[in-house]
N, C-alpha and C positions, 0 to 999 in steps of 0.2 A: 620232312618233319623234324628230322634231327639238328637242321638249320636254325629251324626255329625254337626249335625246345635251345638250343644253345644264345639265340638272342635272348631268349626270357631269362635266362642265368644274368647275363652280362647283365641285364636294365635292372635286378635284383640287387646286384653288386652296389649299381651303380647308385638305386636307390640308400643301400645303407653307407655308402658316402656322403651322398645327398644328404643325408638327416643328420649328419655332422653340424651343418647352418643351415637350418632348413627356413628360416627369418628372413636369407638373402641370398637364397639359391633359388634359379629360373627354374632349374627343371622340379617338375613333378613328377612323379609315378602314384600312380592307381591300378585299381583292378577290379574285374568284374565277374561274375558266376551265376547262372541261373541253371539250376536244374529244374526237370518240369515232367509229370506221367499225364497220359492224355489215353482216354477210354471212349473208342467212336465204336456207337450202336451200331455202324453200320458192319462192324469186324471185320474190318480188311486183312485178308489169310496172308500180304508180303508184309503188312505191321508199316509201307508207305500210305499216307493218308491223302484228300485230294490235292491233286494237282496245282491247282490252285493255291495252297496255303505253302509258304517256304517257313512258318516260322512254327516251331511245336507241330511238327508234321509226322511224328513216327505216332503207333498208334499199340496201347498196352504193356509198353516199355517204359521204365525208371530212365532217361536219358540226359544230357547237354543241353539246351539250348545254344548256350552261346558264356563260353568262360576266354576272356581277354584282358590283355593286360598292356598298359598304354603308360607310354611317357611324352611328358610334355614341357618343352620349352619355351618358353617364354619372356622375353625381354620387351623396353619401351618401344625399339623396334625391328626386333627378326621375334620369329613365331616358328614352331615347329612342331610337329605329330607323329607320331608312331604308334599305333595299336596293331600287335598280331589276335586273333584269335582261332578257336577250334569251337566246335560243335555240329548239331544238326540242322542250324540256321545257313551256316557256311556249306556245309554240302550241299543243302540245298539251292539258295539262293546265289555261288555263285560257281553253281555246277560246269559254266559256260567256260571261266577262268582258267589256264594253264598253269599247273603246276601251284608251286608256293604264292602263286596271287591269289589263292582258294584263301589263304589265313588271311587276308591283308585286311583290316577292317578300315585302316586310313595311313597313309602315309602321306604329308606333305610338309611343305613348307613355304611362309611366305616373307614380306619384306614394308614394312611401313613407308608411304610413298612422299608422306607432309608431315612435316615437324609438327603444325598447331593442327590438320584435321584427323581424323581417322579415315584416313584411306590407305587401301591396304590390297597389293598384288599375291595371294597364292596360287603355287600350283602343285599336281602330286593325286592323291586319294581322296576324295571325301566323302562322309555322309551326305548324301542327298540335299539338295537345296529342297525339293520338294514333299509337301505333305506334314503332318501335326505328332505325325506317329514316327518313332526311330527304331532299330534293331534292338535297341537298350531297354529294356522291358520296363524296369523300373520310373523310365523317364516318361510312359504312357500309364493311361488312365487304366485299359484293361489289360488282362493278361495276354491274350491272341489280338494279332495285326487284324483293321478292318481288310476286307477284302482290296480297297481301294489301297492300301497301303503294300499289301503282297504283292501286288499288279501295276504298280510304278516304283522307280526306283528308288533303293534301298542306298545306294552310291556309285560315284560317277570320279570319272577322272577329266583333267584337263586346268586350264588357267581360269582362275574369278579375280576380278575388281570389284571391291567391298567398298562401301563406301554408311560409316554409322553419322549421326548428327549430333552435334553438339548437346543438346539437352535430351538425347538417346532414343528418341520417340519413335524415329526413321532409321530404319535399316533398307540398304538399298544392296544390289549386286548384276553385273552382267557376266557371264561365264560360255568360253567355248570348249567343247566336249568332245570325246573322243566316242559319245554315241548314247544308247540310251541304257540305260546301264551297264558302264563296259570300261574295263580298265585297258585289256587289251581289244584292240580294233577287229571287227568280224572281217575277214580275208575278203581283199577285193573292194571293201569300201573305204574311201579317200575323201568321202562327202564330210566338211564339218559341221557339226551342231552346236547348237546355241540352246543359252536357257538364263532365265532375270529371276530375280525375287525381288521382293519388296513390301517390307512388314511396316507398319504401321501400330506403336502402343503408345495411343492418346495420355495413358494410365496404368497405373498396375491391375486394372479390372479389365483389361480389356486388350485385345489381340488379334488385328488383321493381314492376312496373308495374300499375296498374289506370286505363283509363279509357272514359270512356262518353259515348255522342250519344244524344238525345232530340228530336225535332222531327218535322216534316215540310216536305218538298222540295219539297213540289207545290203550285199555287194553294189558298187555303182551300176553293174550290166542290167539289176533288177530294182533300179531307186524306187523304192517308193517314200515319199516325202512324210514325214508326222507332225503334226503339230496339236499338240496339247496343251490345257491350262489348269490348275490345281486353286482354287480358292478356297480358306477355312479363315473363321472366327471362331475367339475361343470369349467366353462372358463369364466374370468372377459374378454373380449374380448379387452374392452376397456371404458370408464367411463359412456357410455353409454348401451353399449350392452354385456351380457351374455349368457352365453349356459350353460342347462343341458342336460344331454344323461345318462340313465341308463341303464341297461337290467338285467333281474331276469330268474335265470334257475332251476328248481328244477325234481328232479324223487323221486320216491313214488314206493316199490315195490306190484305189484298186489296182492299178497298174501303173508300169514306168509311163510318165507323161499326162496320165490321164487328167481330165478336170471330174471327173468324179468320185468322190470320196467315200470309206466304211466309218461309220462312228459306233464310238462308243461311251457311253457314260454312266457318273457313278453318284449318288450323294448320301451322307451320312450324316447320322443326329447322335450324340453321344449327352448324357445331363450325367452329373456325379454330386456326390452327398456323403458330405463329410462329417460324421458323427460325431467327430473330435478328430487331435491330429492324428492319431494313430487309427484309425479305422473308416473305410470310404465305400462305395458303393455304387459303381456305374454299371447304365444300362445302356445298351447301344442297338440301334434300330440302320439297317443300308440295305440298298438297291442297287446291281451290277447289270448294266444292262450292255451287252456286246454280242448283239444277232450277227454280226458275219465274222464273228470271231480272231478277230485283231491281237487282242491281249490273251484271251482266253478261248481257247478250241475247245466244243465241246463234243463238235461232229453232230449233234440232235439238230432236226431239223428248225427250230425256230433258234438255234443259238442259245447263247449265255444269259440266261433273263433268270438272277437268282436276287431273293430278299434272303438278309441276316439279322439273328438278334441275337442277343447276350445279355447275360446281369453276371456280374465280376462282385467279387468279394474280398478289399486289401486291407490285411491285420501286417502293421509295422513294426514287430516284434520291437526291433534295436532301430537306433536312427539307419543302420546301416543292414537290416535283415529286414527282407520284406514277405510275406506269405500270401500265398493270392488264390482263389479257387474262382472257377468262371463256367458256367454254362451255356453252350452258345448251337444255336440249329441253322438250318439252310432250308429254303423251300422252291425249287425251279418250276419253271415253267414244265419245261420235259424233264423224263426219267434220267436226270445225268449223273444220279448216286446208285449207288449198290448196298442192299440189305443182304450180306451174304452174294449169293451169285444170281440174284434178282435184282432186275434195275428200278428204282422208285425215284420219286423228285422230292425225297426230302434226308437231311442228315441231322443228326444230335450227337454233341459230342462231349465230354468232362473233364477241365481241367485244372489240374491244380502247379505250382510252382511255387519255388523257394529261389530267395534272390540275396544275393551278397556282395556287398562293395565295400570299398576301401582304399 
């Protein structure tokens, strides 16, 4: 940590150089802070909350989310990233990570391939290619990740070819991976993965996504192969009201070899309503459904079969202060929550957060 609190010195420096010319300087610096308190009915006596959720997961505590601060370069053509961060998003989500790759929120770099197109080789850290939802609170509709977005990844390491279109409507990419959510490689696997995107905006109202993982997560002695696909449209309906609709389908084979598969799937309805620019209003409805427990273990006998909803409440204090309060429950099939030291199959839980950029 003391590594890093000494990189965040330096890119602080570096920024008040930086603002010397800041009209005709590549690099950027920004930064990010979400605090967030969260009250789950169910009161979990260690203050961790379900398994399942990585983001806003302590329960009863004033905590972090996720405070980072990033520099970014950029020229016509080399590109570059750097964000460290800290919080309870980081512990949690990339609990698997050794050492100071726990802070890494992205590091990479890439290389402009064509003078006249936009094609573009990076490699290094990134955000996820997949899903509508990102660890950056501010840049989603509600305050807590949908389930489907906790339980795909969050970021991935490895090489992408990006490739945008000329009148920007097409975005395309292929990428090979170092696994499924995984900076460093799980010991013993040497299998590569793959994963494409490809977005499509006909218009500024409108936004479609296709993208996909292929690999395997486990030592090669125990391959078992994954292949998933993530689909979302997002519909500016009209200046006030929006829709998102995603659905996530993946299979996982039972065994090294086998030709029989476990699946699992997810799909989500999200609408928002924007009262004006500073105050919005989203409501979200999802279904997680993973009976042999792929993603999510829940050990009950019929599996992972949980609906979600929410109604989220964002007051935009400052262009750059965001205030968010959200209500959100769970309802499983089997008892896989705890009221106390009783197991029931439903949870409620309250949360509010304050969000700050710059």
């Amino acid at each position: 940590m003391k590594k890093i609190m000494t990189a965040v010195i330096i890119m602080l420096a570096v920024k008040g150089s930086a603002q010397t010319d800041s009209s005709t300087s590549p690099l950027t610096i920004s930064g990010y802070l979400e605090t967030y308190y969260t009250y789950d009915f169910g009161k979990p006596a260690g203050h961790d909350r379900q398994p399942f959720l990585y983001s806003f997961n302590r329960h009863n505590e004033v905590n972090i989310n996720m405070a980072m601060i990033k520099a970014d370069y950029q020229t016509s053509v080399i590109r570059a990233n750097l964000a460290l961060m800290t919080g309870t998003y980081a512990n949690a989500n990339l609990a698997a990570e050794p050492g100071v790759l726990k802070n890494i929120y992205e590091a990479n770099a890439g290389v402009k391939l064509s003078k006249k197109k936009e094609l573009w080789v990076d490699a290094g850290i990134f955000a996820s290619h997949i899903g509508f939802e990102s660890a950056i609170g501010k840049d989603c509709w509600a305050l807590t990740r949908g389930i489907l977005a906790d339980n795909s990844p969050y970021y991935e390491s490895g090489v992408k070819l990006s490739y945008t279109s000329d009148n920007g409507k097409w975005f395309a990419s292929g990428l090979v991976l170092n696994g499924w959510q995984r900076i460093q490689r799980v010991n013993g696997n040497n299998t590569p993965a793959f994963g494409h995107q490809l977005t499509y905006k006909p218009n500024d109202k409108i936004t479609l996504n296709s993208s996909s993982f292929i690999g395997n997560d486990k030592p090669d002695s125990s391959r078992q192969m994954r292949y998933f696909h993530n689909f979302y449209g997002i519909w500016q309906i009209s200046n006030q009201f929006a829709i998102t609709a995603g659905f996530d389908i993946g299979a996982e084979q039972k065994v090294k070899g086998s030709s029989r598969y476990n699946n699992w799937y997810t799909p989500v309805l999200m609408t928002r309503f924007s009262v004006n620019a500073r105050h919005h209003i989203t409501a979200r409805g999802e279904y997680y459904h993973d009976t042999h427990g792929v993603i999510i273990a829940s050990g009950s006998p019929n599996g992972f079969q949980t609906w979600g909803y929410s109604l989220n409440y964002d007051w935009m204090i400052r262009n750059n202060v965001l205030w968010r309060i959200e209500g959100r429950g769970f309802t499983a099939k089997d008892k896989i929550f705890f009221q106390g030291d009783t197991p029931v199959n439903n949870n409620f839980f309250v949360s509010t957060a304050l969000a700050l950029s710059f």
